[in-house]
C-alpha positions, 0 to 999 in steps of 0.5 A: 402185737401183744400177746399173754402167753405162759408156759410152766412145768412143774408137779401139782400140789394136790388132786385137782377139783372139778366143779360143773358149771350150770345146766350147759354141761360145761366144767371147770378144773381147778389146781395148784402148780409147784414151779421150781425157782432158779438161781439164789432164791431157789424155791418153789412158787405156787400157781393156781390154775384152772381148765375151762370148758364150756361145752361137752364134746359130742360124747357128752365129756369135757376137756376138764373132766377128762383130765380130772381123773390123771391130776394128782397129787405128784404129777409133773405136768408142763400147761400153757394157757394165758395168765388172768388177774381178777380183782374183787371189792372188799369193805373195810371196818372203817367204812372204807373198801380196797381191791384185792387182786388174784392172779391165775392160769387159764389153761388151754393145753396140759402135757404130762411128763412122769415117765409111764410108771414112774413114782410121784409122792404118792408112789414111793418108788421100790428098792431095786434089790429084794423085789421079786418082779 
């Protein structure tokens, strides 16, 4: 059995955006991911990712929107989900067309890992001599 299958950590690039899908109550998150790269060609790569939920729980909130509020911009985070390659049809000037794939994250579980009250990017963390709490 074949099966799509990803897991990445790393922190998000930015806020994520939530967008409301029609009348049904459904929603989507969308985020970029900062994953390190291991070895000599150390660096980062960025993975665009999104949360789908298509019905509203029963208190009327969707597994998107819930998380909405704690996707900043810093956090580190570990996701699994499947990767998806769409693929959209682009005319050229000469008449001619070609086929531009993207490839994304739908996410099925995010787990956040900043320590309770530990800085991000956002957050410069404080010296430790000086502070008077």
């Amino acid at each position: 059995m074949v099966n799509n299958t990803v897991v990445l950590i790393g922190r998000l690039t930015r806020d994520a955006e939530l967008t409301e899908l029609g009348q049904d109550g459904g929603s989507k998150l969308r985020f970029t991911l900062a994953v390190d790269r291991a070895g000599q060609d150390a660096g980062a790569d960025f993975v665009s990712c999104q949360v789908l939920s298509w019905r509203p729980r029963a208190d009327g909130s969707t597994y998107a929107a819930n998380l909405h509020e704690h996707m900043v911009k810093g956090k580190l985070i570990a996701i699994s989900g499947r990767l998806r390659i769409d693929s959209q049809r682009s005319e050229l000037p000469d008449g001619g067309s070609r086929y531009i794939s993207y490839t994304s994250v739908v996410v099925a579980h995010v787990q956040f890992l900043d320590r309770k009250g530990a800085a991000t990017s956002e957050e410069p963390a404080a010296e430790e001599e000086g502070v008077p709490f």
